[in-house]
LODO-555539 format. One line per field, with one value per residue: x, y, z of N, C-alpha, C in turn. Coordinates in steps of 0.2 Angstrom, whole numbers. Atoms other than C-alpha are relative to their C-alpha. Example, Ala and Ser with C-alpha at 12.3 -4.5 7.8 and 13.67 -1.06 7.14 Angstrom:
residues 2
n_u = 4:-4
n_v = -6:-6
n_w = 0:-1
ca_u = 62:68
ca_v = -22:-5
ca_w = 39:36
c_u = 4:-4
c_v = 6:5
c_w = 0:3
END
This chain:
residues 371
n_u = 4:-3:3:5:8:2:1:7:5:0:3:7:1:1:5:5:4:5:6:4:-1:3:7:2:0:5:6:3:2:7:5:0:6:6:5:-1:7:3:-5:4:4:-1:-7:-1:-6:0:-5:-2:4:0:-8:1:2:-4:-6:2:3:-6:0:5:0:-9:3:6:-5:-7:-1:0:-4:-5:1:-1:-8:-4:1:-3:-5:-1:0:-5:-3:3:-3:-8:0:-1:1:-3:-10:-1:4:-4:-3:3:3:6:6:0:-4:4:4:-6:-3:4:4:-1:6:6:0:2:9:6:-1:1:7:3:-1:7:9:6:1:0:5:4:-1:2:7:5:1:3:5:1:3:6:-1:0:-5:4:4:5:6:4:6:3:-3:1:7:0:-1:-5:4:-5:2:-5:5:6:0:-5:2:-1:-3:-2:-4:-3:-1:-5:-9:-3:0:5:8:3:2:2:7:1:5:1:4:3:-3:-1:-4:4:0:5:-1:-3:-1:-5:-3:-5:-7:1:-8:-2:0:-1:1:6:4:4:4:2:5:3:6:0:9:3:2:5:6:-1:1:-7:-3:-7:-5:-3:-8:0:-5:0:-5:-2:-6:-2:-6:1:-4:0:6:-3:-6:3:5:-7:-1:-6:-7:-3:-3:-4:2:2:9:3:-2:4:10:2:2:7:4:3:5:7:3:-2:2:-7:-2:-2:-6:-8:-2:-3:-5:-4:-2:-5:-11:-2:-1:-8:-3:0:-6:-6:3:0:-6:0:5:-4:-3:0:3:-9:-3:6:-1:-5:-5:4:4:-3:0:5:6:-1:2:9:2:-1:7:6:1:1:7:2:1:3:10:1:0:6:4:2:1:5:3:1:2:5:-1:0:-4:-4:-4:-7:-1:3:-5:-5:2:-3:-6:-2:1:-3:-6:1:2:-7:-1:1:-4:-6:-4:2:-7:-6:-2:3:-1:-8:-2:-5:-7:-4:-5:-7:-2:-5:-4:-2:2:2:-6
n_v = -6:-5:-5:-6:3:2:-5:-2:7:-2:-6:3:2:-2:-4:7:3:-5:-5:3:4:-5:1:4:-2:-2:3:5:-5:-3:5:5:-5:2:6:4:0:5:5:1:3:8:7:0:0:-6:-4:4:3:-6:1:5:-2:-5:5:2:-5:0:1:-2:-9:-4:1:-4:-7:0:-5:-9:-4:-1:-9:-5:0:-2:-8:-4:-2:-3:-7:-3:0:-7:-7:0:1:6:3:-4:3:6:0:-1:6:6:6:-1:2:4:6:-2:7:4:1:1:7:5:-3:0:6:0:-1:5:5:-2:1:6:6:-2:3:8:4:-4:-3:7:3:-5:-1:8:-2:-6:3:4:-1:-2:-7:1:-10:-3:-5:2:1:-1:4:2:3:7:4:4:7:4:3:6:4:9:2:-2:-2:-3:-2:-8:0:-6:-4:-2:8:1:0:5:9:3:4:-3:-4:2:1:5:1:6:2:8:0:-8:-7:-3:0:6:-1:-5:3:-6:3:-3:1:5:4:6:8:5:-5:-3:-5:1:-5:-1:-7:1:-3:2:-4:1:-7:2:1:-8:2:-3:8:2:8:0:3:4:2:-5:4:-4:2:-6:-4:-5:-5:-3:-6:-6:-5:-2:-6:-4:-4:4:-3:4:6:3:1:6:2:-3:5:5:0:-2:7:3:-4:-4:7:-1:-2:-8:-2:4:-5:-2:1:1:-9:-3:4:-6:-7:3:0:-9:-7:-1:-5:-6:-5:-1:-7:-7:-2:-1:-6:-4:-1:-1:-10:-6:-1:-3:-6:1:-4:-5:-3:2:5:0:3:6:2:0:2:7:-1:-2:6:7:1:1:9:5:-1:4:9:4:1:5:5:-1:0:6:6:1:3:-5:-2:5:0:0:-8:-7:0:-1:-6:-7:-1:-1:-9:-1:3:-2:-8:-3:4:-7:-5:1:0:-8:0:-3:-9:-5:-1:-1:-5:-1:3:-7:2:-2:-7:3:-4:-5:-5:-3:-3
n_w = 0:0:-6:2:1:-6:-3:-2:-3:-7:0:-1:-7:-8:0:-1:-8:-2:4:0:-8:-5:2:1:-6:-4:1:-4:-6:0:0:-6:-4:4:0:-7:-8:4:-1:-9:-2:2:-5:-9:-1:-4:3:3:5:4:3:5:4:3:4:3:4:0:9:5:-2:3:8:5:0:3:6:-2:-2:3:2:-3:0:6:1:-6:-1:9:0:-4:5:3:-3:-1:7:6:6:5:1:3:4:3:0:6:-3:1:-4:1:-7:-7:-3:1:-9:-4:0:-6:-6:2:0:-8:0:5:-5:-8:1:0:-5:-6:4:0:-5:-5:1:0:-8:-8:0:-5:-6:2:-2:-8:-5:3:4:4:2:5:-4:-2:8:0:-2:8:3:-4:1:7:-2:7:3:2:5:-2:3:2:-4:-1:-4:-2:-6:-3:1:-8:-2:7:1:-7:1:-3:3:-8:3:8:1:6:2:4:8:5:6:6:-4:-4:-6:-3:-8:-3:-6:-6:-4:-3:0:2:1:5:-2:5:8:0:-4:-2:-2:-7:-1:8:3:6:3:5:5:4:-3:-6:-8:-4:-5:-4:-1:-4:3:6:5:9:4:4:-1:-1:-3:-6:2:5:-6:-6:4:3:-2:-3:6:5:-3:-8:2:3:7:2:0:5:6:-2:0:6:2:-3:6:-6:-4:4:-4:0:7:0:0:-8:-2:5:-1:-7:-1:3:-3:-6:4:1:-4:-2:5:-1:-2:4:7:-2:1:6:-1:-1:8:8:0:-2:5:5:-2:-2:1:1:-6:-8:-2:-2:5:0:-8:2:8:0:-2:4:5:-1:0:7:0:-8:1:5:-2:-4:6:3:-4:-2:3:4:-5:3:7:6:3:-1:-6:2:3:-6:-7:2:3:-3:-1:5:2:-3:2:7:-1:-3:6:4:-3:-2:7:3:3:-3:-2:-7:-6:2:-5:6:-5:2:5:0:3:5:-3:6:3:6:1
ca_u = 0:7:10:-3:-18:-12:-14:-33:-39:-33:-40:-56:-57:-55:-68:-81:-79:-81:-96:-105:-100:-108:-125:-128:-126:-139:-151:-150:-152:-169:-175:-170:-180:-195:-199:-191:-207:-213:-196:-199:-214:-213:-196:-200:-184:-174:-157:-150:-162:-162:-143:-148:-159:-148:-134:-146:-156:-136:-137:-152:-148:-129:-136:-147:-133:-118:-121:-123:-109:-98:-104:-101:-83:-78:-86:-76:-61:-60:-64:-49:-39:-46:-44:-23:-23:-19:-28:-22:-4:-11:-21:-4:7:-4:-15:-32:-50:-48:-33:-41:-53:-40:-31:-46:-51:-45:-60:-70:-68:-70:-87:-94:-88:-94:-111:-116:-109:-124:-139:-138:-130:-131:-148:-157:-149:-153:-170:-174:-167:-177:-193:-189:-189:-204:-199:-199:-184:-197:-213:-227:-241:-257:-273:-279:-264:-263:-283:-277:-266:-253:-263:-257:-263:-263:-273:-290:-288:-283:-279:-276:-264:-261:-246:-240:-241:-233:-218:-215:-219:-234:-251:-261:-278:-280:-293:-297:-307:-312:-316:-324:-316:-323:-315:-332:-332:-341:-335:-326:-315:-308:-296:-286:-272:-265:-250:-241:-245:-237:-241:-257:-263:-273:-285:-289:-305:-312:-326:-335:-348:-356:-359:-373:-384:-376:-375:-359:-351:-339:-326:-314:-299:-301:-290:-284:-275:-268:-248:-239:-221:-219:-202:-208:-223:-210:-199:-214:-223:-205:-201:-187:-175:-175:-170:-154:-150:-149:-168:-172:-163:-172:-191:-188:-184:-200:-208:-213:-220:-235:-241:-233:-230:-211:-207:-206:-192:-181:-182:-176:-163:-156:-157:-146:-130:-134:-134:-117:-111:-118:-107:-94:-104:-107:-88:-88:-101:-89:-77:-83:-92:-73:-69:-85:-85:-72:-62:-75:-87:-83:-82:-99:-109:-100:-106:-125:-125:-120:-133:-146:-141:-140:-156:-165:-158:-163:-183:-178:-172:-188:-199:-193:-190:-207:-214:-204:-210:-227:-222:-224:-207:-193:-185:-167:-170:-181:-166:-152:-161:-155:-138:-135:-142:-131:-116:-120:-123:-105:-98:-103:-95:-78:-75:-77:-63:-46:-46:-61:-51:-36:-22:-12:7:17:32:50:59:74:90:96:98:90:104
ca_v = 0:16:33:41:26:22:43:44:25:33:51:41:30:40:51:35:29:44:50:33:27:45:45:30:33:46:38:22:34:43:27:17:34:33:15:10:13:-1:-12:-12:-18:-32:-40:-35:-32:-16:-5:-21:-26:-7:-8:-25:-18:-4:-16:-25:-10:-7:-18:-13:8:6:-4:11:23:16:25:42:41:36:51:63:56:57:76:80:72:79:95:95:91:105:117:113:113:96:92:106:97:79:84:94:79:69:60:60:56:39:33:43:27:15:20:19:1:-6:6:1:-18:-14:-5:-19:-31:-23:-19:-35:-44:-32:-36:-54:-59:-43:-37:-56:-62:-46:-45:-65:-60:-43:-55:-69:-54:-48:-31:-31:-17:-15:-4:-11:-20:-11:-18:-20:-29:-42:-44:-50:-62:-75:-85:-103:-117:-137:-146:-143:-133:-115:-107:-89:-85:-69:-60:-59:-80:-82:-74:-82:-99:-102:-111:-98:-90:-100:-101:-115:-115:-132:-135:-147:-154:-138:-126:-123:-118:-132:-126:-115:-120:-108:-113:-105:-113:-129:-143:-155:-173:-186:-176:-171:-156:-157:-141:-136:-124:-128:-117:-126:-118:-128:-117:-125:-129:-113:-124:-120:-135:-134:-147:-146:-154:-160:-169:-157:-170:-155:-151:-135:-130:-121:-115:-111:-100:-90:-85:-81:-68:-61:-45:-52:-40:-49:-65:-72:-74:-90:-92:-79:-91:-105:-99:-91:-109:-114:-102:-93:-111:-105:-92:-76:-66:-75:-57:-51:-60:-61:-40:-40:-54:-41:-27:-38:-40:-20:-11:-18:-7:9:15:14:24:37:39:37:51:62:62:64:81:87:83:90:108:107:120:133:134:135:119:119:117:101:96:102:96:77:79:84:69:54:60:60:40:35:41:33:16:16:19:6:-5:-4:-8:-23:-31:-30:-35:-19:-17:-32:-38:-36:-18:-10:-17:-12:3:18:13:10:30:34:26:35:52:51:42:58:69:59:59:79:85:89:106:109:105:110:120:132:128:147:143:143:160:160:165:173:191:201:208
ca_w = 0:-5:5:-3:-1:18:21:15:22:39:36:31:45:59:55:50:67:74:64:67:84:89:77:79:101:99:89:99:115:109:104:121:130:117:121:140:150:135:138:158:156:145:152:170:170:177:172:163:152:146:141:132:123:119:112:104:95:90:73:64:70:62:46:40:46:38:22:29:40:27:17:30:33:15:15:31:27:6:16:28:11:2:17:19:-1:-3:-13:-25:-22:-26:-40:-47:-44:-56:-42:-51:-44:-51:-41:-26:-27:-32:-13:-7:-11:6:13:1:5:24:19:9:21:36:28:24:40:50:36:36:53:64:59:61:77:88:80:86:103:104:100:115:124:117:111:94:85:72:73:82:71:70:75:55:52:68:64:46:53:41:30:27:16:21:9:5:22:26:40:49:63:73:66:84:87:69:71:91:81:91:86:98:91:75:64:51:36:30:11:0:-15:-26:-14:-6:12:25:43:53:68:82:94:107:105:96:98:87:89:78:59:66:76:91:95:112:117:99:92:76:66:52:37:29:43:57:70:83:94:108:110:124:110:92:79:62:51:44:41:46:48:62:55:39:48:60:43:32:47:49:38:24:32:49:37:34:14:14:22:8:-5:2:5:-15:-20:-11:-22:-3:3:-11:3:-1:-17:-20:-28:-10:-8:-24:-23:-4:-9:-24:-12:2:-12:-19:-2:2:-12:-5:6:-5:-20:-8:-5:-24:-24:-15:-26:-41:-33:-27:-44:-53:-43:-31:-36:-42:-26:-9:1:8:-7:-10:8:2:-16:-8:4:-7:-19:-7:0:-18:-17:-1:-6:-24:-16:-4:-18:-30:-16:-12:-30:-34:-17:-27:-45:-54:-55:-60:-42:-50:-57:-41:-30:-42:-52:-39:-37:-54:-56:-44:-50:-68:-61:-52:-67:-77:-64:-63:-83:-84:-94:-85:-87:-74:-60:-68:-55:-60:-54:-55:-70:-63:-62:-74:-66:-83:-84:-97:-106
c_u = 4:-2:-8:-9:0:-3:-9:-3:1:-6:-8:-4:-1:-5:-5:0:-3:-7:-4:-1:-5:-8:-3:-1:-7:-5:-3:-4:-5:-5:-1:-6:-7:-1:4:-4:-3:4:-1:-5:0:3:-2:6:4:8:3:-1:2:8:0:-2:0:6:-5:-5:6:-2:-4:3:6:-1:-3:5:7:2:1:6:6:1:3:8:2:-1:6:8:4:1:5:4:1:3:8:2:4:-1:1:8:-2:-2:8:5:-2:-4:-10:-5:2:5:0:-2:3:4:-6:-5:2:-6:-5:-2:-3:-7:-3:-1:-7:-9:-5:-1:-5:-4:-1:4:-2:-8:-3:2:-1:-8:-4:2:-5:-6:-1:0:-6:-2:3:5:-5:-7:-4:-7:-9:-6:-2:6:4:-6:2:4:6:-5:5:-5:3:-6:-7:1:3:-1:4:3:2:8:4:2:4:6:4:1:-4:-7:-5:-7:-2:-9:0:-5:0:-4:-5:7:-3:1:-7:0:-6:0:6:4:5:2:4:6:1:7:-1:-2:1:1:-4:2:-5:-2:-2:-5:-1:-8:-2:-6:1:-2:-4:-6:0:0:8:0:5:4:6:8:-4:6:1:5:3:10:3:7:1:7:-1:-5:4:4:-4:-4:9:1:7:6:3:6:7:2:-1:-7:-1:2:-5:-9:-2:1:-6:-5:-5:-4:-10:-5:1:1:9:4:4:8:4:1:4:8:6:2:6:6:-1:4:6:5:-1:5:6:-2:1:8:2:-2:5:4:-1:-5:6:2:-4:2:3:4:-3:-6:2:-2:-5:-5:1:-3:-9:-2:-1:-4:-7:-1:-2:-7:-5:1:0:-8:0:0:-6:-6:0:2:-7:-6:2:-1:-7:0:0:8:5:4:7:0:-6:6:7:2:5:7:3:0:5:7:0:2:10:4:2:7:8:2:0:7:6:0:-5:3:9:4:4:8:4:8:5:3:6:3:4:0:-3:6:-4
c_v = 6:5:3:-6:0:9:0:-4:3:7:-2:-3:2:5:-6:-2:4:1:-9:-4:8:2:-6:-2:5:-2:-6:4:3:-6:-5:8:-1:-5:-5:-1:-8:-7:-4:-2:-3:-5:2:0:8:4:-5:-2:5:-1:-7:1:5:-2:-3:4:3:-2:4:7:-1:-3:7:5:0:5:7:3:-1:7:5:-1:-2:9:1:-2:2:8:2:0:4:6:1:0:-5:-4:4:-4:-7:3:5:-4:-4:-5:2:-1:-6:-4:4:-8:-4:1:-2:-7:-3:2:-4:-10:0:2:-6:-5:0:0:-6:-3:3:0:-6:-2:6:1:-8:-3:6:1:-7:1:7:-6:-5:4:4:6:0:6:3:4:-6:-1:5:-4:-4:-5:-6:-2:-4:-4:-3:-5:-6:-7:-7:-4:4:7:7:3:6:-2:6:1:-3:-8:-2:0:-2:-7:-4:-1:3:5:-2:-1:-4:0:-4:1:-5:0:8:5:3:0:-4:2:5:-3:6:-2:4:-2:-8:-3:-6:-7:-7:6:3:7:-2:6:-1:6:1:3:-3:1:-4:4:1:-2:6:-4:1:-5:3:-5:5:-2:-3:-1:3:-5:8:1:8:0:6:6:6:8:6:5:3:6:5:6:-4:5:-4:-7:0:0:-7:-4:3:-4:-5:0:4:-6:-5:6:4:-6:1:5:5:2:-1:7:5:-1:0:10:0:-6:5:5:-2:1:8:5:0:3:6:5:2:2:5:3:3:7:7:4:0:8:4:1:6:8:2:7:7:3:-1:-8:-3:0:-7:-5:-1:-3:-9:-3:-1:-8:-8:0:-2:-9:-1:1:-5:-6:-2:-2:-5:-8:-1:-5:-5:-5:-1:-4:5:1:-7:-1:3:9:2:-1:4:8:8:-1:0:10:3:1:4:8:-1:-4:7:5:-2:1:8:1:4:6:2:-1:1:5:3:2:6:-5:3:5:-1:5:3:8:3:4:7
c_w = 0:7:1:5:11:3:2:3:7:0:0:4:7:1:0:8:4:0:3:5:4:-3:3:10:1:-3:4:9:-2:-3:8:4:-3:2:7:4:-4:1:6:1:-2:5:7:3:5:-7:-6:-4:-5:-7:-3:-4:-4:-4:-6:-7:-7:-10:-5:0:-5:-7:-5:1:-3:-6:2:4:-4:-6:2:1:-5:-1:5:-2:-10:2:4:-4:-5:4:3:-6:0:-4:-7:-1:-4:-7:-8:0:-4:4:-3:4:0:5:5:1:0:8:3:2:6:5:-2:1:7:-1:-3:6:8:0:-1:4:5:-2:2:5:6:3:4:7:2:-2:3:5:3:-1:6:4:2:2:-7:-1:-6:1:0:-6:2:0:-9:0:4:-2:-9:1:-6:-4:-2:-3:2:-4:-5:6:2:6:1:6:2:-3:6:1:-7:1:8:-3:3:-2:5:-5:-6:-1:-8:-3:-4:-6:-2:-6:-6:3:4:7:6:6:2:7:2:6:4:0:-2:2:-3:5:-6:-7:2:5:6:6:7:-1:-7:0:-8:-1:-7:-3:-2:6:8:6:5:7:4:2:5:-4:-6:-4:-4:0:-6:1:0:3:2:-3:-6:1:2:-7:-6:4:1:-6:-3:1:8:-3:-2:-8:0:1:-5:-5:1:0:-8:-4:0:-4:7:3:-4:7:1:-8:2:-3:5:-1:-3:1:5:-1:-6:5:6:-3:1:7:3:-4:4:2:-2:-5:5:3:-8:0:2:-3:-7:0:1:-8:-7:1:3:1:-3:4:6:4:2:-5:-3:5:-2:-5:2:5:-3:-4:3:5:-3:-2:4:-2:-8:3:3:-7:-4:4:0:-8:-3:5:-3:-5:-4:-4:-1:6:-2:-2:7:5:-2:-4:4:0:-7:-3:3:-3:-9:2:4:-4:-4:4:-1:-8:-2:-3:6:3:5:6:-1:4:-4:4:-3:-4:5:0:-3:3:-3:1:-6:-4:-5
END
């Protein structure tokens, strides 16, 4: 590694940890306030718990901030380089943008690295601790959207489960709606709670309404020959961010166990590789605004310009995130679409001719008299 690469990987780093060892502190801090009166009374716990729950909130909060703080530590440390003019010296030496990034790739390995290892192992194990102790790091489900429940299919037979017992992996609050062979609906069973027995099922505090004649039975326990994976239940109510890739690989193999829109999951399975790109375009990003305007605005509108733009794709990303979890849009192109724009738009900037960041280096004086 040269002078030049180990100077900026340091200059880079030490502001990065900075910048997101102290956002990433006060966000987890206005959330541990916001929602500790709610944690205490769950866990029944006291000071300890809190500070577990602040470790644990940890992954998800530094996942959605790595991008931003690696932005703010390429603005800050492009702008102490600027304000000691050395970037006037590198840039008169022959150090272009280009092999800017080229030093830079030992960051840009750390970033990729780092953001992946807290999507799919950091995110998913602090979020299934966080439900054992049933404080979810996600937002609370709404009424309409616990009473809608998971929907699952065993045969002829389908059944509904509270959101809430879903993603514990609990058989609590079902509801079965037995068929015919022409899919018409025959009975209704509601059950407070159910456990495995052999293959089968066997229902407890059973409610059964015939549909054709309206009559309503209670049974203290019945038999459902029906077949449910419990696992497969807990990773289908789980958002596809809490998952692992290889359960995302897996339940898009299973075509979502025929119980979800399998689109879901191949979009979220693009956007798992892409977003370990990010933080390394927005370093990109930087650089090719030092190189763009750099030299003809003061310092501070490169700071606002790269602001302005990685906000503009963090609203793009949600949005075509959002439309290839639907189908509107190809999963591969709503997960890949903004960074590709991105990576065009600072592409542009980085190929601008020579001359706009061109310095001017005073000629020599010649120690000849004039005769």
């Amino acid at each position: 590694m040269s002078a030049l690469a180990r100077y900026l990987n340091r200059l880079f780093f030490v502001r990065l940890g900075l910048l997101l060892f102290g956002i990433v502190s006060v966000v987890v801090s206005f959330d541990l306030l916001e929602r500790s009166d709610n944690v205490l009374s769950t866990t029944k716990g006291g000071i300890l718990i809190l500070i577990q729950y602040a470790m644990l909130r940890t992954p998800d909060v530094a996942s959605q901030l790595l991008p931003v703080a690696a932005l703010l530590a390429a603005v800050l440390s492009f702008g102490e380089l600027s304000r000691h003019n050395e970037l006037d010296a590198m840039w008169a030496s022959g150090v272009s943008p280009f092999k800017m990034i080229r030093a830079l790739f030992p960051a840009a390995a750390i970033l990729i690295v780092l953001q992946f290892s807290i999507d799919n192992w950091g995110v998913p194990e602090s979020s299934a601790v966080l439900r054992d102790l049933g404080v979810s790091q996600f937002e609370d489900l709404s009424p309409a959207e616990e009473e809608h429940g998971v929907w699952l299919r065993s045969g002829r037979d389908i059944l509904r489960l509270p959101v809430s017992a879903a993603q514990a992996g609990r058989m609590e609050s079902l509801t079965i709606f037995r068929r015919d062979a022409d899919g018409m609906l025959i009975e209704r069973l509601d059950a407070r709670r159910a456990r495995q027995r052999g293959e089968d099922w066997v229902l407890e505090d059973v409610t059964r309404r015939a549909i054709e004649v309206g009559e309503q039975q209670f049974a203290a326990q019945l038999l459902w020959r029906g077949r449910i994976d419990m696992e497969h239940v807990v990773r289908l109510a789980r958002e596809p961010r809490e998952l692992p890739l290889d359960q995302i690989v897996e339940i898009i193999a299973e075509d979502a166990y025929g119980q979800r829109r399998v689109e879901l999951y191949q979009t979220w399975l693009h956007d798992r590789i892409v977003t370990a790109l990010t933080p390394f375009l927005m370093l990109v990003l930087v650089i090719s605004l030092v190189q763009a305007i750099g030299k003809s605005v003061p310092f501070g509108w490169i700071f606002v310009s790269a602001l302005a733009l990685s906000f503009g794709f963090f609203v793009f990303d949600r949005m075509t995130l959002a439309m290839g979890e639907v189908g509107i849009l190809p999963p591969w192109l709503a997960a890949w679409a903004p960074n590709l724009v991105l990576a065009s738009l600072a592409g542009t900037f980085l190929i601008r001719p020579e001359s706009s960041r061109s310095v001017a280096v005073p000629a020599p004086r010649s120690n000849t008299k004039e005769s």
